[in-house]
Every structure is written in structure tokens, then in C-alpha cells.
Phi, psi and omega in degrees: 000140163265196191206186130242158168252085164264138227245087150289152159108215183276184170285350189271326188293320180277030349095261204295331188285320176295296195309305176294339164312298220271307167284343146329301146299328179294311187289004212096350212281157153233130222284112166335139154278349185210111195299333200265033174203013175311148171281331171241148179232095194253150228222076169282098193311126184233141196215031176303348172193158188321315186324304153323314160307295168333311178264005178264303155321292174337296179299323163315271178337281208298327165299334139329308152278302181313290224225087226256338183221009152286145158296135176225099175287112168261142183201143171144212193264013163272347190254015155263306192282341188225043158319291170305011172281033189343331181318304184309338185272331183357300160267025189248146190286328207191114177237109172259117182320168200302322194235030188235012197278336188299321177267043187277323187291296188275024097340292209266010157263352170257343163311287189304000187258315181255008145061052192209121171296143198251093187270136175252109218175111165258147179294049160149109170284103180249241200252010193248343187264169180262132185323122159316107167264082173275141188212152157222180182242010179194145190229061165058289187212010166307164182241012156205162188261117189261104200246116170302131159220025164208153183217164167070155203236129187249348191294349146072055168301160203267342168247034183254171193241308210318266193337335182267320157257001165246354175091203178287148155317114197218110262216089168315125198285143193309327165335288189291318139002273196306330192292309157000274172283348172290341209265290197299345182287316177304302176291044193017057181273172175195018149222112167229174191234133182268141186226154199187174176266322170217103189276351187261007171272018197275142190132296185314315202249044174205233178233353200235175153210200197309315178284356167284333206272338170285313167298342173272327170288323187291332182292324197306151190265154183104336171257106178243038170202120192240141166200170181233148156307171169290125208248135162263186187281341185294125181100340185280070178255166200270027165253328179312325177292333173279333202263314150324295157306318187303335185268111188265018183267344175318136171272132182274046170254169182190105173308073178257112177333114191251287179114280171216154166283027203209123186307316170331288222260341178253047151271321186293330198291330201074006191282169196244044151216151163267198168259020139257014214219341121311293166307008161255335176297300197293350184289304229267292180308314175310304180291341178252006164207142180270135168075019178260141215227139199220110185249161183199186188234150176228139174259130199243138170072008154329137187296119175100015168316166155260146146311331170275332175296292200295006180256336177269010199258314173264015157290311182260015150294314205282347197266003159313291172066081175284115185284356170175136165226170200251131196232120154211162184293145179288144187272110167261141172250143187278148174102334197254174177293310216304346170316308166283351173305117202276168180083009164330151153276158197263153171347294173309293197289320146351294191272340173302295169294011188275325182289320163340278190254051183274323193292303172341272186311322187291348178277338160307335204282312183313313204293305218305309190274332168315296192305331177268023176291132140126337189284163163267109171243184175261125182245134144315073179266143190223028183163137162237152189196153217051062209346043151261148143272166187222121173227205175224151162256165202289347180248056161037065207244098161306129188219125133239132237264112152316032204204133202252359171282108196281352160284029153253357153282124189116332227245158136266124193229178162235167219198141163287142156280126188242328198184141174248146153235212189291312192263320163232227175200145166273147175221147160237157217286128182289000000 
């Protein structure tokens, strides 16, 4: 029998999905040439918003019809956060949870014997269960490896779902870690990025954290690039920032989570800072590593902003001088507090400020790609195209190279900075 992967959401979904790939071959299965005629179809979920839900529906629905007598498995985080919600299952043969992924194989053999749809779910990932240990040894045709080492949330922020479908926090053992990157390393990755649902909570619920799990990637030979995922500010304290700054396979880039720039909204928020307390964190960073480049996510229109929250939410995204941030309208989600929360915003005013500080941000970013015109870095090429190559530097500055040789794809070379435009910067090869 073959299969597909349709793969929503984040990096830890794409992640767990490569993970269920990897097992799926090992059993025999073999990966469709046609996704839309495959025999099994999985539907890895994503339900960060309603929208989400929607298009996870969408999807269900159109695999279903085109292919009416496959089997279709949904598993991710909408049937953990809306189990009782029968709708979402409709088209589906066999539905699994958040911790149930491991039984994707022997799920569709006990489908195929007793021809009964099967739900698996368990009802609450609380503080007793243990990291899924899922792994892989390749992320297809990528030039870097993006390897899960944490799952589940403790922050109960007031518009997020993500806790309700991943549970408590649960932490990939340093062990399992190393058997890991060594495997991805052997398959010739020479970069990865650790990823988690609250990746700076790796840790919490064992003995060790995140700068153990970074010294444990820097060692492996074959890996000459370490990076993280998106991080919050809590824990970025300044020895972890120290036991960082010491790994010199380290990337200075560093997603750190913002929400908003304004203490109102983000008290309204549950998050578990202000904004000096971010800004000293982003200070901090700064002084230990040169030339580290600091991206974040921003929320416009949170319920009861003000107009004065919202000019002061842009004003310290602008003193910051953020090198990209990803700016979206607040969503409301059922399951959350902030669903109930009086003082919604209306739509319209939603996207006006979304345009705001989009205008704010894209001129950090130019100033941001202005500033690494004349240095010499080290680039990740990962591809040609237009008769460029195309990479990253190490604080993840996109450049492109003057140069047509694809046997430097895959390679780290080093490269001059020539010129900025808006989104990225040209370089040529030293």
C-alpha cells in the first residue's frame, strides 16, 4: 500500500510528520506518486485558528472526495484540542492524538482487519505522560535539519489553544538527542535547528535545558551549525546567554517571542514579561554575540487594545530594530480566555494596524540588511536559482551569490556582503 503526508502548521508538525514518514517505510508502506490517489492519506493537523480548523476540514473534505475508497487518517493538534467535536472526523477512517502517533502503524492494521473507524485520543497530555519519542534521519531534500526536543505548554496564554493540544511540558532526553543528530549528521545535514512547542521550556520537567541540548548538538562532528527555533523570553537569563555565546558552531539569531510592545496588552495576554524585561533580555544578547540578528512575531488588535496601547506596542517593536517580524491580526479562538474578553476589535481596525506595523517593520529590516553590507560571513547554500546561489549566514541574513556553481550547494563557503535590498543582500564569493 502507499501513502501521503499532507503536512499543516509549524516546524514541530513538519517534524512529527517526516517522523511518521520514516515510520511508515520501515513498515513497508510506500510513499505515493499521487497525492490525490494514494491508498492511505494523513492529514497532520494544525488548530492554531479557527481558520485553521477550516482549512483542516477543507482538506479532509477535498481528500475524500477525489479519493473515495482510501483510507484517511487525521492526527495533530485539532482532534487533541476539539475531541468531542465529531464534525472534524467526518471523513476520517482513524483519528489520532497529540501522543498517539507512535501507533500510526499498527491503527491502520487494526483498521484494515476490522473495517471500523478507529479514534485514539488520549483525554488530557497531563504532567505524568513522557516525551514521544519520535525521531528522524532526513528532512528530504533540505539543507538543514529541523530535529523536535520538546513538546507541550505550560503558559496558558489567553488567546492560545496550543496547551489544550499538547499538554504539559515534556523534554527529549539528552541521549535520545545525541543518538539523533548523530544519524542526521551521518546523512549529511551540517546544520539544524531545535524546535519545541515552548522550546525555551526544554528541561523543565527533567533536569537539564536548553543550553544542555545546545552543547550536545555542538559536539556531534558533522554538524557545524546549531540554531533554535522560536524561543520565549523566560529562561534567557544571562548564564544560559553565556553557556551560549561559549558554542562557536552557535547561530546568533534568535526568534524571541514579543506578542506586543505595550505592558496593557501584554498583562491581558498571561505572557510572563514587560517590555523592559524584553528589552534587557534583547541588550543582553546583544553584548554576547556580534552581529546577532533578533526576529520575533507581533499581534495587532488584541481584545480592548487601545489606540494608545497600540502606538505604544509600535513604538518599542520600532526601538528595538527587529531584523523581521511576522505581524498578524488577533484571531479569536473558542477554548481560550481572551474569546470572552470584552472589547473586541472590530476587523477593519485590525488590518489598519496590521499595515501600520508592517510599514515600522519593513524599514527595520532594510536598516537591519543595510547594516551587513561590506562584512564577510559564512553562508549555508542551499540552493541555485535565477542564476544565483542562495543562502543564509549565520545570524540568518538571506544573500544572494554571484556565482552558478551547484557544486557549492549544500556547502558552507565564505562571502562578502555587496549590497542590500529590501528582503535580502548580494554577495560575492572571497
Amino acid at each position: 500500500m502507499n501513502f501521503n503526508i499532507i503536512t499543516l502548521g509549524c516546524k514541530v508538525n513538519q517534524y512529527e510528520s517526516q517522523a511518521m514518514r520514516e515510520d511508515m517505510l520501515k513498515n513497508g508502506f510506500l510513499l505515493s506518486d499521487d497525492r490525490d490517489r494514494a491508498d492511505i492519506t494523513i492529514v497532520n493537523s494544525c488548530t492554531v485558528t479557527s481558520v485553521s480548523d477550516a482549512k483542516n476540514r477543507k482538506i479532509l473534505n477535498r481528500v475524500r472526495r477525489e479519493n473515495p475508497d482510501g483510507i484517511v487518517i487525521l492526527t495533530g493538534c485539532m482532534p487533541q484540542a476539539f475531541p468531542e467535536v465529531s464534525e472534524n472526523f467526518s471523513n476520517c477512517d482513524i483519528v489520532l492524538g497529540n501522543a498517539k502517533r507512535a501507533e500510526l502503524v499498527p491503527s491502520i492494521y487494526k483498521f484494515l482487519e476490522e473495517k471500523q473507524k478507529f479514534v485514539h485520543i488520549t483525554e488530557h497530555i497531563g504532567k505524568g505522560e513522557k516525551y514521544e519519542n519520535l525521531s528522524v534521519s532526513s528532512l528530504g531534500e533540505h539543507t538543514r535539519a529541523f530535529i523536535k526536543i520538546e513538546d507541550g505548554c505550560n503558559r496558558f496564554c489567553s488567546y492560545c489553544i496550543i496547551p489544550y493540544a499538547r499538554g504539559r511540558v515534556r523534554s527529549k532526553s539528552l541521549e535520545d538527542l545525541k543518538a539523533e543528530l548523530i544519524q542526521v549528521a551521518a546523512n549529511g545535514y551540517r546544520e539544524v535547528v531545535l524546535v519545541g512547542i515552548n522550546l525555551s521550556a526544554y528541561g523543565l520537567d527533567e533536569d537539564f535545558d536548553l543550553a544542555d541540548a545546545v552543547e550536545c548538538a555542538c559536539s556531534v562532528d558533522g554538524i557545524d551549525r546549531v540554531r533554535l527555533g522560536s524561543i520565549e523570553p523566560e529562561r534567557m537569563d544571562k548564564e544560559m546567554i553565556a553557556r551560549l555565546a561559549a558554542q562557536p558552531k552557535f547561530c546568533p539569531q534568535f526568534h524571541l517571542s514579543l506578542q506586543s510592545g505595550c505592558d496593557n496588552t501584554l498583562k491581558a495576554m498571561n505572557r510572563h514579561y514587560n517590555c523592559a524585561e524584553y528589552a534587557e533580555i534583547v541588550t543582553n544578547l546583544r553584548n554576547a554575540f556580534e552581529n546577532s540578528s533578533m526576529t520575533t512575531d507581533v499581534m495587532v488588535g488584541f481584545a480592548g487594545e487601545t489606540e494608545e496601547d497600540f502606538n505604544a506596542s509600535l513604538k518599542f517593536v520600532k526601538s528595538i530594530g527587529f531584523a523581521k517580524v511576522h505581524i498578524f491580526p488577533y484571531s479569536r479562538r473558542k477554548g481560550t480566555v481572551a474569546d470572552k474578553a470584552p472589547n473586541q476589535i472590530d476587523p477593519q481596525i485590525k488590518e489598519q494596524r496590521a499595515k501600520i506595523m508592517e510599514q515600522v517593520c519593513d524599514e527595520t529590516r532594510r536598516e537591519f540588511l543595510k547594516e551587513q553590507v561590506g562584512l564577510c560571513e559564512s553562508v549555508l547554500v542551499e540552493r541555485l536559482r535565477h542564476g544565483y546561489l542562495e543562502g543564509y549566514t549565520k545570524n540568518y541574513t538571506p544573500v544572494h551569490i554571484n556565482s552558478e556553481d551547484t557544486n557549492l550547494c549544500g556547502k558552507i563557503i565564505d562571502v562578502k556582503i555587496t549590497k542590500s535590498f529590501d528582503d535580502y543582500c548580494d554577495a560575492e564569493l572571497v
